[in-house]
N, C-alpha and C positions, 0 to 999 in steps of 0.2 A: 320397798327395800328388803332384798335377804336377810332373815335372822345369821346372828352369826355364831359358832358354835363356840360356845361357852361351857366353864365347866364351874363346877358349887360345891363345895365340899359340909354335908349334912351333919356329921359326926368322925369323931377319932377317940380308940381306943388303944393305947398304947403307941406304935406307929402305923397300927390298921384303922383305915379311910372309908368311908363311904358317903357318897355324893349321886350329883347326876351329870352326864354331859348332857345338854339339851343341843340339840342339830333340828334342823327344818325338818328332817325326815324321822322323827321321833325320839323319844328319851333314850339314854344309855344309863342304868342303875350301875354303879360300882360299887363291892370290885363286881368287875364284867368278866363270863366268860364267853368266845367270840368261839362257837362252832369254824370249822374250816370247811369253806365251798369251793375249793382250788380252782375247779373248770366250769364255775358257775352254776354248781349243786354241791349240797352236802350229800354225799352219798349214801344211798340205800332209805334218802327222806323225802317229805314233799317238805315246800318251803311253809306253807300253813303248820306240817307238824314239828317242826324246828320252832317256830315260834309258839307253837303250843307247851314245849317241854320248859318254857320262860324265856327264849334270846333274842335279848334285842337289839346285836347288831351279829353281821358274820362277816369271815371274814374272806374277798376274793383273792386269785392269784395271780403278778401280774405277767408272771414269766410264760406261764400256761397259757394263762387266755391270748397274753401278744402272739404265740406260736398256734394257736387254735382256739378257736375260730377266725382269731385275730382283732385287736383294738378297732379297727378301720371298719371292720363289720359289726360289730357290737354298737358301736359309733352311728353307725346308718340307720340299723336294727332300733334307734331308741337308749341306748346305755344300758348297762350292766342289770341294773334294776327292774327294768321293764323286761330286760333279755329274759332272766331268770326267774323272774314273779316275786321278788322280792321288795318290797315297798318300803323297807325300816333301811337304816341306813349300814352300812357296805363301808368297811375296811380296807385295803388294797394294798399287799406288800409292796416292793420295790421291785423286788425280782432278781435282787443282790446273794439271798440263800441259797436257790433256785439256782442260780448261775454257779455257785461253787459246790455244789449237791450232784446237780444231774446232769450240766451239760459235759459234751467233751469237747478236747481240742481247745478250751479256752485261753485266750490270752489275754494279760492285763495291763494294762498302761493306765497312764496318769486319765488317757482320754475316756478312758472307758472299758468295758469288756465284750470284746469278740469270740463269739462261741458259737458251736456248731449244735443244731436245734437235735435234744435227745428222742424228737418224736422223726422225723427225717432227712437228719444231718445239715438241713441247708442253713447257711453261715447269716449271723444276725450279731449287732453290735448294741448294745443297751451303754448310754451315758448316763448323767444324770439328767441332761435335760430329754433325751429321747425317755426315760423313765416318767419325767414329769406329764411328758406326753401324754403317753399308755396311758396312766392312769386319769388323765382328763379326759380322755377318751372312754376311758373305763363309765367316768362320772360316780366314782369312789364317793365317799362324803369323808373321810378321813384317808391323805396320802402319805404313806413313807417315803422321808429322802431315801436315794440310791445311796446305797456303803457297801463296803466289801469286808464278807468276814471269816477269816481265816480257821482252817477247823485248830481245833483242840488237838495233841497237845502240839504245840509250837513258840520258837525261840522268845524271846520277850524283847528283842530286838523286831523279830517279825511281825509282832501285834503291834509295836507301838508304832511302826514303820506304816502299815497297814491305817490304823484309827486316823493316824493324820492326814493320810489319804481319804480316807474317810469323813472326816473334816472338813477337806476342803470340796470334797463333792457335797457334803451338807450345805454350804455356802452358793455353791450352783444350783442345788436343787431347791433351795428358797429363791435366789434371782429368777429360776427359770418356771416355777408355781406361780410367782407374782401375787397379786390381791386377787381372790376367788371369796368371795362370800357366801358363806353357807357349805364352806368345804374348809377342812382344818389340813394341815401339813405336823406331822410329827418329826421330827429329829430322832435319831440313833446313838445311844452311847454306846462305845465300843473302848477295847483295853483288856481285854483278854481277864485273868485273874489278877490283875496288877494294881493297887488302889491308885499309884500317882497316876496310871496311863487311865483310870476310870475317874478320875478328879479333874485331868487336865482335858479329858471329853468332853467333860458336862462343863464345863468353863467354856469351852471351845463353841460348842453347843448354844448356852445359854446367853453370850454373847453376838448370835446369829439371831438368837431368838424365834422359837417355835410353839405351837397352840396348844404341842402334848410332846412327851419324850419318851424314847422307848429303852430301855435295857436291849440290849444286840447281846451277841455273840456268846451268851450261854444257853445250857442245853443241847451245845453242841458236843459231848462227849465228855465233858471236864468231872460228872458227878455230881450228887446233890450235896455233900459235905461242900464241896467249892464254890458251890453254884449259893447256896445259904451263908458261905462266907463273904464271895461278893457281895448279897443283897445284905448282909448286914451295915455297908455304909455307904454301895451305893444310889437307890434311892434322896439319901440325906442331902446328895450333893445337886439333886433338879429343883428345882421350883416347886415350894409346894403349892402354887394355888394352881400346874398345870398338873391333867391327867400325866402317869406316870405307865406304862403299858412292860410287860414283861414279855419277850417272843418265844414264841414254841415254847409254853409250858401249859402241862406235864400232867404229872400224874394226883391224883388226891391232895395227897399228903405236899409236894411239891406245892400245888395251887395253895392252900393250907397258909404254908412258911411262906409262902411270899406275901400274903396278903400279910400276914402279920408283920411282916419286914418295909409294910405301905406299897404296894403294888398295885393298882388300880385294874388293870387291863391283862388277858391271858387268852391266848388260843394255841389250838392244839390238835393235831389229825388223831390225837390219840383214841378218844369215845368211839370215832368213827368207824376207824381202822381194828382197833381191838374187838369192837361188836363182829364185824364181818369175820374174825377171826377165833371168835368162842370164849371169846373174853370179856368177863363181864364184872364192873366193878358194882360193888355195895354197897353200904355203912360196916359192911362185915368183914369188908377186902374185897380181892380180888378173884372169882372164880371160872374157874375151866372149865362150858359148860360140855367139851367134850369128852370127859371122862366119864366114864361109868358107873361112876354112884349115881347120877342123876336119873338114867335111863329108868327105873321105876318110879320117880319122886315126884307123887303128886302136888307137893305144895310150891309157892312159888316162889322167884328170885330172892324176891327180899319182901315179907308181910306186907311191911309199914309203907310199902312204892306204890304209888296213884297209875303208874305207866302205862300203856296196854299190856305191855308182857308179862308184868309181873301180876295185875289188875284180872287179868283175861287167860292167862297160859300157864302149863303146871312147866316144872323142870321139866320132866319129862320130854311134854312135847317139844321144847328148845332144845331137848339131847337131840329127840328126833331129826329136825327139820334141816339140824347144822351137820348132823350126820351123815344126811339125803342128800345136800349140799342144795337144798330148798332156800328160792331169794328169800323169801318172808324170814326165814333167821336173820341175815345180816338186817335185813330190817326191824327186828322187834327188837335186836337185844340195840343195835346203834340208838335206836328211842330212848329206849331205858338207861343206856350210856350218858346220852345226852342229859335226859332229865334228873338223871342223878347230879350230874357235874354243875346246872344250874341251882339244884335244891342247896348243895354245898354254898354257892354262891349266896341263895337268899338268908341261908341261914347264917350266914359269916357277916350279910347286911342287916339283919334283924339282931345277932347279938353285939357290933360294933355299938350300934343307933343305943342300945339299951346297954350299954358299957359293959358286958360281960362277957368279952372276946377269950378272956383267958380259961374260962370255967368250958366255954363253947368248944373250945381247942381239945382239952384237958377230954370230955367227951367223945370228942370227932376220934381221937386216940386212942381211948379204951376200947371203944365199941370194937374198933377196928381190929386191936392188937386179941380181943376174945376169939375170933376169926369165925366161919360160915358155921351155918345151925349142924347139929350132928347130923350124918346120913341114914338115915332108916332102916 
């Protein structure tokens, strides 16, 4: 008989959680940060060193991989897991973002959306049950229903037109998931910044009944003031004994407020993409390591970082190497990206469990607001 994923909640301090999901394919510590592997790597990493900087799940994509290499091949190949070398268990959007992000030419109906592939052009239709597909094909261990979500800012007639759309593809994409054990299906709240249309979701939702539930449709543009005003109620309105997962977030401080607002779950291209890009966050902030104070600066990123980068390389050489436009930059600082955003993580789990989330916060803030060591 398949284990089936389950989730336990260990401690809470104020409305920040921490538990475990337990899945066949290994624990998930919350709150969890889920690296992004969109075409079946994280980039600029191997999968051993992603699970070295603490992550133990990531998260695939499913708009990318249906469009390349393709479900149907990954399927042949083994599944997503074997494809990639990744053994711990796999997340897998819907492909709902994706579809209103990059593709063009798209169109929308009750049936589904038709869109033309942004990699070369040829015309592809994603429903809820062809999503359900992909991602069984994927062999995800946690699936998002398909929803459609509208960017920020837009009418409030339009979101709430949209959610229930969304709604009722949540109801097909649970008929069309069926019973899979040892693979979980999350639901999507949606409602834009509107509490009745994010009340009548998660009603809508909880009523359907799902394994985990996600926050949709912020961080799409709306800002952190709005986006912390959402999450101040809604969270309250899911279940608490399921994982509760936050999409596309974000930054430090972001990850931070949500946990404390009870967020269980976060991913993000941000580590990735910022590393490759000279960008490197700290407990100090966030620093440019292209700028020019660094270029003679023997010491490194951050003291108190175990990383390779910071463990092993001066500023210096990371002015260098991002300067030279050398791979090993996007690779060392994306490391240190990553391991920084899990250390936040164990330390948000370590002071929930020990009830001094607020004192931990109060901290995370200071250090930050002092900002990077003087330059030399």
């Amino acid at each position: 008989m398949t284990q089936r994923i389950s989730f336990s909640l260990d401690a809470t301090d104020g409305k920040a959680r921490t538990g475990v999901i337990s899945t066949p394919r290994g624990d998930i510590r919350t709150p969890a940060f889920m690296p992004v592997g969109t075409a079946g790597t994280v980039k600029a990493m191997m999968p051993e060193s992603v699970r070295a900087t603490g992550a133990d799940i990531l998260l695939g994509n499913t708009y990318h991989l249906m469009l390349r290499p393709t479900a149907e091949r990954i399927d042949r190949l083994g599944g997503l897991h074997k494809f990639m070398n990744w053994e711990r268990p796999i997340l897998t959007d819907s492909g709902g973002f994706q579809v209103m992000s990059l593709a063009g030419l798209r169109k929308l109906t009750e049936e589904g959306v038709t869109f033309a592939s942004h990699v070369d052009g040829s015309k592809h239709v994603i429903t809820p049950e062809r999503s359900m597909e992909i991602q069984k094909l994927l062999g995800s261990d946690i699936v998002m229903c398909f929803d459609e979500c509208p960017a920020l800012p837009a009418t409030e007639e339009d979101v709430a037109k949209s959610m229930r759309m969304s709604m009722r593809w949540a109801q097909r994409s649970r008929d069309a998931f069926g019973d899979r054990p040892g693979h979980a299906l999350f639901g999507i709240m949606q409602g834009g910044v509107t509490q009745e249309l994010r009340e009548e979701s998660s009603q809508a939702l909880t009523d359907i009944g799902f394994d985990g539930y996600a926050v949709g449709g912020l961080a799409v543009g709306e800002g952190q003031e709005a986006m912390f005003g959402v999450l101040d109620y809604a969270p309250d309105y899911l279940p608490q004994d399921k994982p509760r997962y936050l999409m596309g977030v974000g930054k430090p401080d972001d990850i931070v407020g949500a946990v404390k607002r009870g967020i269980d779950m976060m991913d993000c291209v941000l580590p990735s993409r910022s590393g490759r890009n000279g960008q490197v966050f700290t407990r100090h902030g966030a620093i440019n390591i292209k700028n020019a104070r660094h270029a003679d600066d023997p010491r490194p990123l951050d003291e108190n970082c175990t990383c390779p980068a910071c463990s092993q390389y001066s500023r210096a050489y990371l002015h260098h190497v991002f300067r030279s436009h050398e791979m090993i930059s996007g690779m060392l600082l994306t490391w240190h990206n990553l391991h920084y955003f899990q250390e936040i993580m164990q330390g948000m789990r370590d002071a929930i469990a020990a009830g001094t989330f607020a004192a931990w916060e109060a901290d995370f803030h200071a250090v930050r607001a002092a900002g990077d060591i003087e330059p030399l």
